[in-house]
N, C-alpha and C positions, 0 to 999 in steps of 0.2 A: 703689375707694379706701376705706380703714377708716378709723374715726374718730381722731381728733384724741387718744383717747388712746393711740394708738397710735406716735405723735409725741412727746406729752409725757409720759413717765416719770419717776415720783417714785421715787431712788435713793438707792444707794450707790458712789461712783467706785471706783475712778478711769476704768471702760472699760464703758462701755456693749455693746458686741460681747464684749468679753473678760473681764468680771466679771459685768455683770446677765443678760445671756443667759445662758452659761455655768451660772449658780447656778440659773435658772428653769428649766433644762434636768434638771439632776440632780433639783430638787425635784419635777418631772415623774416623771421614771424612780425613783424612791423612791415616789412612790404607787402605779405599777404594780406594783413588786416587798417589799410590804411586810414579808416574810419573809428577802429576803437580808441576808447574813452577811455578803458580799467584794461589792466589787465592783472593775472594771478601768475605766477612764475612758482612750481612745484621744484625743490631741489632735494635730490632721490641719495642717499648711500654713500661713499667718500664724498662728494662733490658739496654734499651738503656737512659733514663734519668736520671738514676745513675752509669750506666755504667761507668763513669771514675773515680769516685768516689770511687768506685769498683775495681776499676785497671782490666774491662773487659776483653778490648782490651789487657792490656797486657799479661794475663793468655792466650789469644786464638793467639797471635803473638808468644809467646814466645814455641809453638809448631810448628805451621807452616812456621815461620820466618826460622829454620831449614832446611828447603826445598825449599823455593822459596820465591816470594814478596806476598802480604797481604793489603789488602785493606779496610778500616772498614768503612762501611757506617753507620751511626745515624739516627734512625728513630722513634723521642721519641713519636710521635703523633701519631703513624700509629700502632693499636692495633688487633692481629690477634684474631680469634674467642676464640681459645682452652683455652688460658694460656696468661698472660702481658710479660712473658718473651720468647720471641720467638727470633730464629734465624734463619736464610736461610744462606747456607754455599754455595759457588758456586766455580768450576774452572774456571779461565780465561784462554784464547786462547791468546798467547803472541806476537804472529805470526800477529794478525790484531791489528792497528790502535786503540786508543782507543777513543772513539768519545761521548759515553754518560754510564750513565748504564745500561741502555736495546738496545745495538745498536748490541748482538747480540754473542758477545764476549765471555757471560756465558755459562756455561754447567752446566752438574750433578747438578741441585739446589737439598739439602737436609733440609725440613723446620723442627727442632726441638725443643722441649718447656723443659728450665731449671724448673721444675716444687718446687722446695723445697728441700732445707737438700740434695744438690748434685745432687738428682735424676734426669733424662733426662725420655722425653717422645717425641713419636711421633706422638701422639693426636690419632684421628678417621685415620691417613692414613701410617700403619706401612710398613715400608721397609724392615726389615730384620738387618739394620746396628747396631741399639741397640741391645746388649746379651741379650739372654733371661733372665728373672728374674720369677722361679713360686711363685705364692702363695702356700704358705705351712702349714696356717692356715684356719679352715674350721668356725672357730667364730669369727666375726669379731666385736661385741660389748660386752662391759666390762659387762653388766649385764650378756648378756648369758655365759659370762669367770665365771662370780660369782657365778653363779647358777652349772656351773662345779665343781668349788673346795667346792660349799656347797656340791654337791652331793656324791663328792669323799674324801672328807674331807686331799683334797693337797689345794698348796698355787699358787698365780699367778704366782711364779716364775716356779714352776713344770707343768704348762700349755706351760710354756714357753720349759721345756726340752722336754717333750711330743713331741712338731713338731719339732724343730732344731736337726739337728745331734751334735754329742756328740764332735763337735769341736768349738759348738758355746761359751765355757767356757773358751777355749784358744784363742778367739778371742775378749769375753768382758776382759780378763783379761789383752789385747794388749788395748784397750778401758780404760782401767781402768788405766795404766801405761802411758799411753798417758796425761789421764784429771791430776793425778799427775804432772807429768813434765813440764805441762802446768801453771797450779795454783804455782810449787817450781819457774818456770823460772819468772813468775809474779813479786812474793813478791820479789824478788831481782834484779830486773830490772828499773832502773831510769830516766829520761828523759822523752824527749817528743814523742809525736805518728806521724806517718806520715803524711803527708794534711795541707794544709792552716789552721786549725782552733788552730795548733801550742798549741793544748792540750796537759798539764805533764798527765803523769802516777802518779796515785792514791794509788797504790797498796801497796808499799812501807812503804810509809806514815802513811796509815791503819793499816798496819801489826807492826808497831812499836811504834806507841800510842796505838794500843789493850793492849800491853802490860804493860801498865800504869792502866790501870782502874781497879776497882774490879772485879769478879768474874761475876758480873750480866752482864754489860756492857760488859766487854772482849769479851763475846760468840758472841754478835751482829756484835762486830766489828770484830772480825775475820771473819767471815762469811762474811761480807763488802769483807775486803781484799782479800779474795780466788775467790769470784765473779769475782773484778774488773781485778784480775790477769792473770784469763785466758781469761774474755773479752780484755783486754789490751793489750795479746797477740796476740789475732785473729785481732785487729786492727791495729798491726802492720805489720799482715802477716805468722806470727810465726803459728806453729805446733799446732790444736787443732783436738776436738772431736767433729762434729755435733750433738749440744742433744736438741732438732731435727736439728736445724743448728747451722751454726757458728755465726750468729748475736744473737743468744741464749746460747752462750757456755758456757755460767762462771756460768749459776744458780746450776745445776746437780753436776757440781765438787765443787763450793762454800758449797752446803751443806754435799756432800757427804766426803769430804777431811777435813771438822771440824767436822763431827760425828766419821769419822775415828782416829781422832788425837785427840779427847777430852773423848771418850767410848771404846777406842782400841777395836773396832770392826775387826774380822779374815776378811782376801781377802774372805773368800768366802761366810759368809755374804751379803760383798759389791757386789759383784758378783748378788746374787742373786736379791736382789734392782735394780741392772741395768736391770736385765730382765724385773722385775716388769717395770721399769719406762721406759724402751723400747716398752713393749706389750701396753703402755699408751699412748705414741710416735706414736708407729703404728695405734694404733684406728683410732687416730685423721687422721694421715695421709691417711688413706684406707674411709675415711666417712666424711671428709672435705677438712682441706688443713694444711700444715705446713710454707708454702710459704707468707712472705708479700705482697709482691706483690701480691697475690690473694686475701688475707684475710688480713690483717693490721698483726700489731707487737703482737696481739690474737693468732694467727697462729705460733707465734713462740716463746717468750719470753712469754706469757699465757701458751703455750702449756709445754713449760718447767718447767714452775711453777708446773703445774700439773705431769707431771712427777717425775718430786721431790718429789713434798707433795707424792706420792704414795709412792716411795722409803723410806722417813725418815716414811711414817706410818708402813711400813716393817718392816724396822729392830728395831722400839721401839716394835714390839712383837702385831703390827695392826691385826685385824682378815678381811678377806676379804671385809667386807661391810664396815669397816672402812677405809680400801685403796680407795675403793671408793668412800668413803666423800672426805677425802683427795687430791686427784684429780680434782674432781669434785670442791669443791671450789677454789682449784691452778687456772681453768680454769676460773669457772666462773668470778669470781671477776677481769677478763683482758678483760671481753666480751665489743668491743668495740674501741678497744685501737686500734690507729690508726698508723699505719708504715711510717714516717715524718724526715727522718734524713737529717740533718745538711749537708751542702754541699754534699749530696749524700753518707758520706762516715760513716760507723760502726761505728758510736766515741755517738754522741750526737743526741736524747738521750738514746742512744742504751747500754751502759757502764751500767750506772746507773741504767736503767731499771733491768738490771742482777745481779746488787748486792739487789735490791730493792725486786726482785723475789724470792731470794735467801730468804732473812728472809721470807719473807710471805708463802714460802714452810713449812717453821719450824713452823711457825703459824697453815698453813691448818693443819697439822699433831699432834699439841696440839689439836685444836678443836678437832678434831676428837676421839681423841684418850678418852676424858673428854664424848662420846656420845657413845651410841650403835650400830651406823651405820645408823640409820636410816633416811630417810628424804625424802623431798617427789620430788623433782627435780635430775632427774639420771646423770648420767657424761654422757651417752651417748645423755642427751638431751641438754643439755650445747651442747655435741657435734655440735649437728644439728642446735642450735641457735648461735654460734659460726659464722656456714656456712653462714648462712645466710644475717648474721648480715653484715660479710665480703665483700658480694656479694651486698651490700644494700649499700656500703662506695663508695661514689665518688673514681675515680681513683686518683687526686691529692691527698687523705689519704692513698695511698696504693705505698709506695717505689718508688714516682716520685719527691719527695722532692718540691712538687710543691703546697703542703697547711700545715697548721696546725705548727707547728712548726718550721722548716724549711724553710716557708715562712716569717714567724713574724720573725726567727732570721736576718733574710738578710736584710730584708726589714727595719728594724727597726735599722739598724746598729749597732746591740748589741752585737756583734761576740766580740767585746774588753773584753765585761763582760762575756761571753761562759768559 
């Protein structure tokens, strides 16, 4: 299991798998080929049927347009074995005639898979062009982490310092200043989001009827607003944190940025929760998928949840088995949830879902907190029924925007009411 920064990515939205990967990927194959002129950029199965939605293409132009011309081929139908999100990066030869796309033209093809929350892979047939990344964790399920700090009587977060070097605290607290400025740039940001579906920002709005309500109400709708704000950021493109991606962004700062501002909890508290809700991030990620496009919007906005509910059972004073309820319900109660957006693009119903996740974080972490930890369904088996579950979903529920919601909006010409 890789470190924790490997989890949290400091970006640019609105898609983690389909913008930051994507761009990391071209800026790879541009240092290999530092002399070409063209290049042909293949994009394979989900990646390519929301791709523009996504602003793919422009995230992978907007590197190698720098150097030469660019060419994007769309190949929504055409699904390679590893991964839905696949690419083949190829030079062109400028010198010949250009007659078809296999006439001959291409060279150096390099095939690789946006696999989730930024990360790049090169399946079953590695080249050498992706940096090495070791694992640096030798447990990679929450029980056997549990049965650690029962043994040792530390906390998740101290499993976490255990393998990371001692910079990893200056780098969640870059993470931490990041999901901030994210959720502050939100609530005061007005207008509408980028794309045809000519959605306002929510955030705003939220943030300044919270402050009307009483005490009980307020907490919810703040929580609302800090969600919608750093999702509403990433939709626009703006600066956020992968927790695990960016089409998950707002749940982890939505609740961590009103427990910070409502129980003046110290940075290094906060700190410690993100390892927690990082190591919770990583499981999933090392034993299933983080990626919708593999696994549905379970894999991502589920997986957040769960991250959270670990963190807020943290810092209310959780003892290990109760972090693991915690989690464990964040996830399960998403099993299923299928990845369907609205003309391709982070807005609908991807927004909402974030602030929706955002409370029910704060929910897992009361349950839990009212029990003794006990229960008989483990987070790591969520985990595996997660996987499964994801790998069982027709591909039009998996980030092709070609069933389930996404289709009923189009089709139904309801986008007036969107």
């Amino acid at each position: 299991m890789k470190s924790l920064r490997e989890i949290y990515r400091i970006g640019k939205g609105p898609s983690s798998s389909h913008t930051m990967g994507p761009q990391k990927a071209a800026q790879l194959y541009l240092k290999q080929h530092p002399e070409a002129e063209a290049f042909r950029v293949t994009l394979f199965g989900s990646l390519a049927a929301t791709g523009k939605g996504h602003m793919t293409d422009v995230a992978i132009k907007e590197v190698l347009e720098a150097q030469g011309v660019v060419e994007i081929i769309w190949k929504p139908d055409v699904f390679l074995p590893f991964h839905p999100n696949a690419m083949k990066f190829e030079v062109l030869d400028t010198q010949e005639p250009q007659k078809s796309s296999d006439d001959g033209r291409a060279s150096s093809p390099w095939i690789v898979y946006s696999i989730g929350g930024g990360a790049l892979s090169e399946g079953d047939h590695p080249t050498g062009i992706l940096p090495d990344s070791p694992n640096i964790y030798p447990l990679t399920h929450l029980v056997d982490i549990q049965h650690w700090c029962d043994d040792t009587g530390r906390a998740y977060w101290e499993y976490v310092k255990e393998w990371e070097d001692d910079s990893i605290w200056d780098y969640l607290h870059e993470v931490w200043e990041a999901m901030k400025a994210a959720v502050e740039r939100g609530i005061k940001h007005d207008g509408r989001l980028p794309g045809p579906l000519n959605l306002q920002r929510k955030a705003p709005t939220y943030y300044v009827k919270a402050q009307g309500y009483k005490q009980s109400l307020q907490t919810r709708a703040l929580v609302y607003a800090y969600a919608l704000a750093a999702s509403e950021e990433n939709a626009s493109g703006g600066t956020i944190v992968t927790a695990p991606t960016c089409g998950a962004c707002g749940v982890i700062p939505g609740v961590l940025y009103h427990l910070w501002q409502g129980h003046d909890f110290s940075e290094n508290r906060i700190l410690h929760a993100l390892a927690t809700a990082g190591l919770v991030g990583n499981i999933v990620k090392e034993n299933a998928s983080i990626s919708g496009a593999d696994v549905g919007c379970q894999g991502e906005v589920g997986v957040a949840c769960a991250m959270a509910s670990a963190a807020a059972c943290q810092l209310f004073g959780g003892s290990p088995a109760q972090i693991e309820y915690a989690a464990e319900m964040g996830l399960e109660h998403h099993l299923g949830m299928t990845c369907d957006p609205v003309c391709g693009l982070v807005q609908i119903p991807c927004i909402e879902r974030n602030a929706f996740a955002a409370t029910r974080a704060l929910d897992a972490n009361l349950y839990a907190s009212f029990s003794d930890g006990k229960h008989r369904v483990s987070f790591d088996k969520v985990v595996e029924a997660m996987r499964q579950t994801g790998h069982d979903l027709p591909s039009l529920y998996k980030e092709t925007s070609e069933g389930g919601l996404a289709k009923l909006s189009i089709n139904n010409n309801s986008d007036k009411a969107l």
